[in-house]
ChimeraX commands (.cxc) that place a marker at each C-alpha (Angstrom):
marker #1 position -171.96,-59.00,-31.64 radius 0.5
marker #1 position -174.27,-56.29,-32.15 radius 0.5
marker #1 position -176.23,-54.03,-30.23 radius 0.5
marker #1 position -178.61,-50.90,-30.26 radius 0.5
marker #1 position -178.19,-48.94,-27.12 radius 0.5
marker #1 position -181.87,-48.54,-26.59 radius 0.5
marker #1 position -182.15,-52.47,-26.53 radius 0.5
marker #1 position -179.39,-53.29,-24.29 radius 0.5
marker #1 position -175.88,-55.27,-24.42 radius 0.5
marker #1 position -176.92,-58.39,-22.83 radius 0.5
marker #1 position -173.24,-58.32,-20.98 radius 0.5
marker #1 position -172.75,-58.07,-16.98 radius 0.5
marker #1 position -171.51,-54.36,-17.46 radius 0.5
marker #1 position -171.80,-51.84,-20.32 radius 0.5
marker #1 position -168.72,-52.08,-22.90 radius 0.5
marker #1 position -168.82,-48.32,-23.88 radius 0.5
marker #1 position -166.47,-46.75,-22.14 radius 0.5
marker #1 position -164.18,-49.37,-22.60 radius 0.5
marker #1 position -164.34,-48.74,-26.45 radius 0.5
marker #1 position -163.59,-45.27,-26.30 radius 0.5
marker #1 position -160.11,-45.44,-24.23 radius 0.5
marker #1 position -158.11,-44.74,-23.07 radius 0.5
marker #1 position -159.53,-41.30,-22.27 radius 0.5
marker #1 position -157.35,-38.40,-20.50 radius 0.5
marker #1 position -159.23,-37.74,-17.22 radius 0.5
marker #1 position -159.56,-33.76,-16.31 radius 0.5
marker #1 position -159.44,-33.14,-12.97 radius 0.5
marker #1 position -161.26,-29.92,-12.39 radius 0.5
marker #1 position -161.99,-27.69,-9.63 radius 0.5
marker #1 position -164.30,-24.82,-8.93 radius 0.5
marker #1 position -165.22,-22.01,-6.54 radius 0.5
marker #1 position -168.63,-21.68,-6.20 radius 0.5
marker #1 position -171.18,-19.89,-3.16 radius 0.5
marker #1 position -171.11,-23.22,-1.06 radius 0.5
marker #1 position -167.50,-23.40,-0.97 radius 0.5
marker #1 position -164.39,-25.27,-3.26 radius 0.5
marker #1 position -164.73,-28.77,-5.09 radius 0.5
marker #1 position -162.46,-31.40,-7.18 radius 0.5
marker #1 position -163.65,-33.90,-9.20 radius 0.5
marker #1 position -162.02,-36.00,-11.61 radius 0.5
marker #1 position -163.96,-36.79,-15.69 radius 0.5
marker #1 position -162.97,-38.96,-17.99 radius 0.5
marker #1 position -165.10,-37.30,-20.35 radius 0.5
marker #1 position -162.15,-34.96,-20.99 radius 0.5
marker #1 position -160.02,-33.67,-23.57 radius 0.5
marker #1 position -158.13,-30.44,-25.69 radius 0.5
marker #1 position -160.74,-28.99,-28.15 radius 0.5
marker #1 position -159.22,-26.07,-30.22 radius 0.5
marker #1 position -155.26,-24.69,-30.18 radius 0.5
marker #1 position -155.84,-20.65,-30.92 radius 0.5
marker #1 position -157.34,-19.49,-28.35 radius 0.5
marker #1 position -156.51,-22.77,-25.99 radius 0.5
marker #1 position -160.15,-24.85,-25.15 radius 0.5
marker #1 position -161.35,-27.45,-23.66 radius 0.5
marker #1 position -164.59,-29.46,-22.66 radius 0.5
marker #1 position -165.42,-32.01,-20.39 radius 0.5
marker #1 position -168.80,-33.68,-19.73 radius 0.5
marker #1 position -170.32,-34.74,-16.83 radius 0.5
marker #1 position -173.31,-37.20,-16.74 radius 0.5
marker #1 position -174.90,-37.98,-13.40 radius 0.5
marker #1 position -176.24,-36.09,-10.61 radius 0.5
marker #1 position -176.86,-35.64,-6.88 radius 0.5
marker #1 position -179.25,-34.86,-4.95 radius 0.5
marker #1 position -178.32,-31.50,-3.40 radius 0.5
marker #1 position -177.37,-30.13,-6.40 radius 0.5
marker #1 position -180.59,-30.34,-8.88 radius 0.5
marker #1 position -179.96,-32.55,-11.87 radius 0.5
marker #1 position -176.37,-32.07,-12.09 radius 0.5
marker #1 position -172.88,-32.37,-10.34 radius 0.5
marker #1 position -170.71,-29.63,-8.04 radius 0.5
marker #1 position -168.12,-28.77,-10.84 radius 0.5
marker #1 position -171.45,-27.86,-13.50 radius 0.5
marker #1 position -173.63,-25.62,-10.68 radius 0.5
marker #1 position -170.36,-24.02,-10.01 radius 0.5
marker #1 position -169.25,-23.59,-13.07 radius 0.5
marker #1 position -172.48,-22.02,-13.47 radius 0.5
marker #1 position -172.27,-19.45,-11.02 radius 0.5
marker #1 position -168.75,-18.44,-11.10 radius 0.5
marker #1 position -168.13,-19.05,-15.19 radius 0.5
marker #1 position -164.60,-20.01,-14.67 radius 0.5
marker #1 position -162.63,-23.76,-13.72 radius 0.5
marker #1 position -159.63,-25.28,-13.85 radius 0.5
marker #1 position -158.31,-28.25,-15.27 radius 0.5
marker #1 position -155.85,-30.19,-13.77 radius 0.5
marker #1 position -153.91,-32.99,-15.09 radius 0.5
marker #1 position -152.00,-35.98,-12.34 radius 0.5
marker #1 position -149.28,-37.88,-13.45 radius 0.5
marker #1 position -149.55,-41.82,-12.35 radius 0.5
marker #1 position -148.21,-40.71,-8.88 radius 0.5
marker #1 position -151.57,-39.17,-8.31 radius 0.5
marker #1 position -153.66,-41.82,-9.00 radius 0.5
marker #1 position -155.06,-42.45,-4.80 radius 0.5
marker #1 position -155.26,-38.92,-5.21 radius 0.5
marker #1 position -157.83,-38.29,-7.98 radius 0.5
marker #1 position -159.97,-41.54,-7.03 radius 0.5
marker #1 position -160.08,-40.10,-3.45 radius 0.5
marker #1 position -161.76,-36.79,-4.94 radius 0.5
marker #1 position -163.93,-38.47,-6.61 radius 0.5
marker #1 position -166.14,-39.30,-3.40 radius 0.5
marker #1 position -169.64,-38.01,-3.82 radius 0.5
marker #1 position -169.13,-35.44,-0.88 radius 0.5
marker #1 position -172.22,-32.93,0.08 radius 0.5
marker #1 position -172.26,-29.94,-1.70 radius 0.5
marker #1 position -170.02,-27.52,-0.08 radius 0.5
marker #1 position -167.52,-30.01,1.16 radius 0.5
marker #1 position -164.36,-29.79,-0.10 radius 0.5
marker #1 position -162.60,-32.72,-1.41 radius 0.5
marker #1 position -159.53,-30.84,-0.85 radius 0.5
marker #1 position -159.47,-30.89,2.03 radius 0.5
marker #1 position -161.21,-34.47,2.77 radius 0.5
marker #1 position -158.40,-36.20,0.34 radius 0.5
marker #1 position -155.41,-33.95,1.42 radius 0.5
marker #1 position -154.80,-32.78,-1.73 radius 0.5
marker #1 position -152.51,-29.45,-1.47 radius 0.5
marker #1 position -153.97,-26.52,-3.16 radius 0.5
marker #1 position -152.95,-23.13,-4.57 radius 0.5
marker #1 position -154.53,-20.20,-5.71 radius 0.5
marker #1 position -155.17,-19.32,-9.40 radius 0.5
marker #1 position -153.32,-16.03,-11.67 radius 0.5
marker #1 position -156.18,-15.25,-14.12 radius 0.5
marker #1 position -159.08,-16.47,-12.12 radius 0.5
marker #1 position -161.09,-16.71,-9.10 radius 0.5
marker #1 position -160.27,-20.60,-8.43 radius 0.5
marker #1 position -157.91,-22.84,-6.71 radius 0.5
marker #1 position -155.71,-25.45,-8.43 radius 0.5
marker #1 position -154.44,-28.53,-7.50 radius 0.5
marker #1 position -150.87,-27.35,-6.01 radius 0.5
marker #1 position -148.48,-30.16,-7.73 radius 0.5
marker #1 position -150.43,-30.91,-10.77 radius 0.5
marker #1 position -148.65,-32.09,-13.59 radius 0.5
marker #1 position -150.30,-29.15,-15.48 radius 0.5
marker #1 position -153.29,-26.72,-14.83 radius 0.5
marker #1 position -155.08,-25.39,-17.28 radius 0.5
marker #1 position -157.39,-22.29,-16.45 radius 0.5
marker #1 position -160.44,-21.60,-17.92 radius 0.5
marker #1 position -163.11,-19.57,-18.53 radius 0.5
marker #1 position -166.53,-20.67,-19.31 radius 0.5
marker #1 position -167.57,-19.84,-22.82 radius 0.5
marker #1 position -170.75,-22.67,-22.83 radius 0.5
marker #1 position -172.47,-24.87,-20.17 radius 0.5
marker #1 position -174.66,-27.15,-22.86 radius 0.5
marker #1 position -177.51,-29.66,-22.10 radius 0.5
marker #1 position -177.34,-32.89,-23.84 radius 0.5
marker #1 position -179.45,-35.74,-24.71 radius 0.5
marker #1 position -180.52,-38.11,-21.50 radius 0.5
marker #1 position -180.96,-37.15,-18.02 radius 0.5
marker #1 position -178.29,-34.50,-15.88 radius 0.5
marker #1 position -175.94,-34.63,-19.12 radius 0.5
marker #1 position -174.07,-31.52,-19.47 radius 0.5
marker #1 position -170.92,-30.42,-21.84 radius 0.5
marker #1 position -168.65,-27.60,-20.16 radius 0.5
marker #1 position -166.63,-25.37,-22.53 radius 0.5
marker #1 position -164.10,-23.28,-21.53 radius 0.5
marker #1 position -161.05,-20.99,-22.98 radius 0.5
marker #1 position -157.66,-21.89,-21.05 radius 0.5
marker #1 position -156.40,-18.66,-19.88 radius 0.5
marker #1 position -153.66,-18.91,-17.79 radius 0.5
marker #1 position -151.30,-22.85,-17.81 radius 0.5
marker #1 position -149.20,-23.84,-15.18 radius 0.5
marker #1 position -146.19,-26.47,-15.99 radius 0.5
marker #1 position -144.92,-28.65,-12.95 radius 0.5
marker #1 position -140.95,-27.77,-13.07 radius 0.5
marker #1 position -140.20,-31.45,-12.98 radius 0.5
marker #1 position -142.14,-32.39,-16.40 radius 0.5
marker #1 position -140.41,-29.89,-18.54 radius 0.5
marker #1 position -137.53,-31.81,-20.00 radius 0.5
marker #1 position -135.66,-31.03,-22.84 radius 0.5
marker #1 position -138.30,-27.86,-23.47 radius 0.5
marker #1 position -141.19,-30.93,-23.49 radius 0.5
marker #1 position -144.10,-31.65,-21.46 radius 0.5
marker #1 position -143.14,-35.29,-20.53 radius 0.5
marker #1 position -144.70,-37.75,-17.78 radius 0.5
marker #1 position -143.02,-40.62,-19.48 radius 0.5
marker #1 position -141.32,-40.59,-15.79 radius 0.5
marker #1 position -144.51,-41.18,-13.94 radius 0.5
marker #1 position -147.19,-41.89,-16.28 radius 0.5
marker #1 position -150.08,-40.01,-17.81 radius 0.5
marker #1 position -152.96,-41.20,-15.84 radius 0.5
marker #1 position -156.27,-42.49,-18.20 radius 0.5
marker #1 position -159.58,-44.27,-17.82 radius 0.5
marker #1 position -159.75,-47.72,-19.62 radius 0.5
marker #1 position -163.47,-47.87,-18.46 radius 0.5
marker #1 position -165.21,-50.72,-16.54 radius 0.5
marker #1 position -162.34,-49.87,-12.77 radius 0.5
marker #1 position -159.49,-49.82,-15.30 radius 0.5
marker #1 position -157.09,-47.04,-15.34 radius 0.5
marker #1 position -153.21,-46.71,-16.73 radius 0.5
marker #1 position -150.25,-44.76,-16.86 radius 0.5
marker #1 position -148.96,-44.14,-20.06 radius 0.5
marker #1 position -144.76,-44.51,-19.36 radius 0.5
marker #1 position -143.52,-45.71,-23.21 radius 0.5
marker #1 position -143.86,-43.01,-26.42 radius 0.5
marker #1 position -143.21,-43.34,-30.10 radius 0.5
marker #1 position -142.73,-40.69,-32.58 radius 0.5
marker #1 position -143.98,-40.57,-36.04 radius 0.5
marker #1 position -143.51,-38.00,-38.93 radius 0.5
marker #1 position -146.90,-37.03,-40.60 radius 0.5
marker #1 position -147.03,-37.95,-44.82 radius 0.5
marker link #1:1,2 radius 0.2
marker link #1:2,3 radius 0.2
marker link #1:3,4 radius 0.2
marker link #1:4,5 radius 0.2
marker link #1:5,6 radius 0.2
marker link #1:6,7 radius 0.2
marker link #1:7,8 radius 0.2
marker link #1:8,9 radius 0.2
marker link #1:9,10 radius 0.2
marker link #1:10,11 radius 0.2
marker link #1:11,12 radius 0.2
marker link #1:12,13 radius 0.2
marker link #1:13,14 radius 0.2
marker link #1:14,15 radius 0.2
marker link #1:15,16 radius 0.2
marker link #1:16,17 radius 0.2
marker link #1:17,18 radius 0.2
marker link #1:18,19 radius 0.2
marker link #1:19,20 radius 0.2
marker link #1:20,21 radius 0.2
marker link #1:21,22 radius 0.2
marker link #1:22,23 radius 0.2
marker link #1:23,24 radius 0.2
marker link #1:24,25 radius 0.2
marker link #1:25,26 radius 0.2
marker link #1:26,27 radius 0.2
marker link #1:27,28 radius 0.2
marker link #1:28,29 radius 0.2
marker link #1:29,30 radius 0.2
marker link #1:30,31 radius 0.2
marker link #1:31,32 radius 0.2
marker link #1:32,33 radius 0.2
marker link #1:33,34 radius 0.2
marker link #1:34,35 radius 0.2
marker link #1:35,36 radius 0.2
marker link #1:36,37 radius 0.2
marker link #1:37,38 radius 0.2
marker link #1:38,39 radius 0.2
marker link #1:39,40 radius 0.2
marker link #1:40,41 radius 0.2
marker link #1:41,42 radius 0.2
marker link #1:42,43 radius 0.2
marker link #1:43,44 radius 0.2
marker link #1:44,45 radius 0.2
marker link #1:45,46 radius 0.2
marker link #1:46,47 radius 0.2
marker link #1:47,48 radius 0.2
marker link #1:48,49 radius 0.2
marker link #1:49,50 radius 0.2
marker link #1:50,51 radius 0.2
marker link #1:51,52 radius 0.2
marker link #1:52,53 radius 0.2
marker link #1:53,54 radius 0.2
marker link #1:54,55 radius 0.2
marker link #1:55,56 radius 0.2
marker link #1:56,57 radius 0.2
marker link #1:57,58 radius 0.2
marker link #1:58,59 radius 0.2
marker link #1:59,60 radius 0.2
marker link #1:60,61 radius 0.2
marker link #1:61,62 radius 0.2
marker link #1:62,63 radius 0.2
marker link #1:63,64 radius 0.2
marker link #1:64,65 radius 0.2
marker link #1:65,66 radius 0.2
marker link #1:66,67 radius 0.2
marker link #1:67,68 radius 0.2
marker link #1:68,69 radius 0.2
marker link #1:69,70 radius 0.2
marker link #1:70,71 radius 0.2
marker link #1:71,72 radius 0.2
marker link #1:72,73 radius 0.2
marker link #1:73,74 radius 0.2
marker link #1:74,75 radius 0.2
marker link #1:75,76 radius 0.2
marker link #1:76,77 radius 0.2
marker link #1:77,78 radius 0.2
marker link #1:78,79 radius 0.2
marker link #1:79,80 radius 0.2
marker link #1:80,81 radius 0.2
marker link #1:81,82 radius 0.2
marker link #1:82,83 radius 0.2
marker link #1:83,84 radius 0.2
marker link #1:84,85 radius 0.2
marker link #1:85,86 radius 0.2
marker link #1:86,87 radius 0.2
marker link #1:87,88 radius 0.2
marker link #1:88,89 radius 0.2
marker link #1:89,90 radius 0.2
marker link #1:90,91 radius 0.2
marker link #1:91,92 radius 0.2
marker link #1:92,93 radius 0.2
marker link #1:93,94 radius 0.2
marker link #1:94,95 radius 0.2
marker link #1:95,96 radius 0.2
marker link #1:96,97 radius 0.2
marker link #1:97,98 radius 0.2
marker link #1:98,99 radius 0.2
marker link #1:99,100 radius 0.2
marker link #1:100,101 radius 0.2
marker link #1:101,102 radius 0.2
marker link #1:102,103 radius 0.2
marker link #1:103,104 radius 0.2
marker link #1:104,105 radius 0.2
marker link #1:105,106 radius 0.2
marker link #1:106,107 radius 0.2
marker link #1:107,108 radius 0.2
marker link #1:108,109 radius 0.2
marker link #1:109,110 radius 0.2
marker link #1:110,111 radius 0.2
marker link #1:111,112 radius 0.2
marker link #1:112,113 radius 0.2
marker link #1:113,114 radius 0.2
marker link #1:114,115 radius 0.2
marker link #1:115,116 radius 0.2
marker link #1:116,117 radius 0.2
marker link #1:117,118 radius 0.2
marker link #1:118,119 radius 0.2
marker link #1:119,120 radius 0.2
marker link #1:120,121 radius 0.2
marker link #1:121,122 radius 0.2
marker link #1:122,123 radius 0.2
marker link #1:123,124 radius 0.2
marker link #1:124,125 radius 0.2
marker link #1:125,126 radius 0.2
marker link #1:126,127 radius 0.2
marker link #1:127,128 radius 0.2
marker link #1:128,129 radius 0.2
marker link #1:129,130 radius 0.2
marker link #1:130,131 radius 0.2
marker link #1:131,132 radius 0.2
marker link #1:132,133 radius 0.2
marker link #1:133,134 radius 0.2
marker link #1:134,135 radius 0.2
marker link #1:135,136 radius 0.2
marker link #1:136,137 radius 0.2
marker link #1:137,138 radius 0.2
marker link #1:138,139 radius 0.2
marker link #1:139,140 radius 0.2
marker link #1:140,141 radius 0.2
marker link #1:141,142 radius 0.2
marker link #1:142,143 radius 0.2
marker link #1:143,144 radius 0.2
marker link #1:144,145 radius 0.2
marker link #1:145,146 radius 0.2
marker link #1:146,147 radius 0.2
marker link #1:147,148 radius 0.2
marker link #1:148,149 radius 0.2
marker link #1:149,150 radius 0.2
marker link #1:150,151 radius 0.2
marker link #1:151,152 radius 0.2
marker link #1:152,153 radius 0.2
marker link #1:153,154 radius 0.2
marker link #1:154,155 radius 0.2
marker link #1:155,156 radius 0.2
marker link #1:156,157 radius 0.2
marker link #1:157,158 radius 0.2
marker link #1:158,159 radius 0.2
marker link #1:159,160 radius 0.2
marker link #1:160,161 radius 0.2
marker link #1:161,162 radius 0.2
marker link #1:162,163 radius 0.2
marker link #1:163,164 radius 0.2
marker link #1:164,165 radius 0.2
marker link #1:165,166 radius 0.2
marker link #1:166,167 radius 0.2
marker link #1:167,168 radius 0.2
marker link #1:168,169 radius 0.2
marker link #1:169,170 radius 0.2
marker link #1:170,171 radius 0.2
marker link #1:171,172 radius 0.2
marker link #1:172,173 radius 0.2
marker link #1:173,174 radius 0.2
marker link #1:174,175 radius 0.2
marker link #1:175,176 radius 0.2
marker link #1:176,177 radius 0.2
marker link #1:177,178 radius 0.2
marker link #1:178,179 radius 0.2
marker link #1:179,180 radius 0.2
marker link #1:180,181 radius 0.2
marker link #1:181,182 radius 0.2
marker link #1:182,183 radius 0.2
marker link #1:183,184 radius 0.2
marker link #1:184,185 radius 0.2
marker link #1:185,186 radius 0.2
marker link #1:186,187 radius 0.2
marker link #1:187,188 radius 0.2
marker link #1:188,189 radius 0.2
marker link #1:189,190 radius 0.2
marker link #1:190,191 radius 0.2
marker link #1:191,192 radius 0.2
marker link #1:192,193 radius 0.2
marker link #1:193,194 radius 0.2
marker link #1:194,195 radius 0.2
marker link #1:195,196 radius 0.2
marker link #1:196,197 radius 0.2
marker link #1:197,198 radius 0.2
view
């Protein structure tokens, strides 16, 4: 099979995400005027080692928010966000804050999701994260198609979860890293393998 985008796929949902997975999901929260949001984006990942960065993408909208998403317009106003990362015990979690909530609603609070406050910025964090990274906006950039934006941000401050430091590691292997398959799929990672570079 074959495709161009512009035509179409002819199938009963689209098959890209589901190519590119699985896909780390950032769950990020902002402070903005209106108040504190979460979101979860699968459109995710670690961009750059010295200084720390990352980027995530987010590509719809809503309608109180003019052509973009909470986490972007916030973003936008306060220049800093944090990205937190859930382990497989999490998962009701994130999909709860991922309810399209009216601007200045937190999901916080709506999913019951335990915060705590940021060192190096003015944020809050999701309190038992796996990890949280935080960050500092460096670019908010406007991509092709409509209310598609790319956040990039320098991690300045990383919090560990006690419990997945083992053997001086990161490791969910316990729980599961949590990922987006695409279509309603997600997993949890659990088994690892190692392998030495040539």
């Amino acid at each position: 099979m074959f495709y161009r985008p512009q035509d179409g796929h002819g199938l009963p949902h689209n098959p890209l995400n589901a190519i590119v997975a699985p896909r780390p999901i950032g769950w990020v929260s902002t402070r903005g005027r209106r108040g504190d949001n979460l979101a979860p984006y699968s459109f995710f990942n670690l961009t750059a080692y010295v200084p720390p960065q990352v980027m995530f993408a987010s590509t719809s909208a809503k309608e109180d928010r003019r052509g973009t998403k909470d986490s972007v317009a916030q973003i936008a106003e306060s220049r800093v966000f944090c990205v937190n990362i859930a382990d497989g015990a999490m998962r009701d979690q994130v999909n709860a804050s991922s309810a399209a909530l009216p601007a200045g609603k937190s999901e916080f609070e709506a999913a019951g999701i335990e915060s705590a406050p940021c060192e190096t910025i003015d944020c809050l964090r999701v309190a038992h994260a796996a990890a949280s990274l935080e960050c500092r906006a460096t670019r908010i950039l406007r991509l092709a198609g409509e209310a598609n934006y790319m956040v990039l941000g320098v991690v300045t401050g990383i919090h560990l979860r006690e419990d997945c430091v083992i053997d001086g590691r990161f490791d969910l292997r316990a729980t599961g890293w949590l990922s987006r398959l695409g279509y309603k799929d997600y997993a949890t990672t659990t088994e690892t393998f190692e392998m030495e570079r040539p």
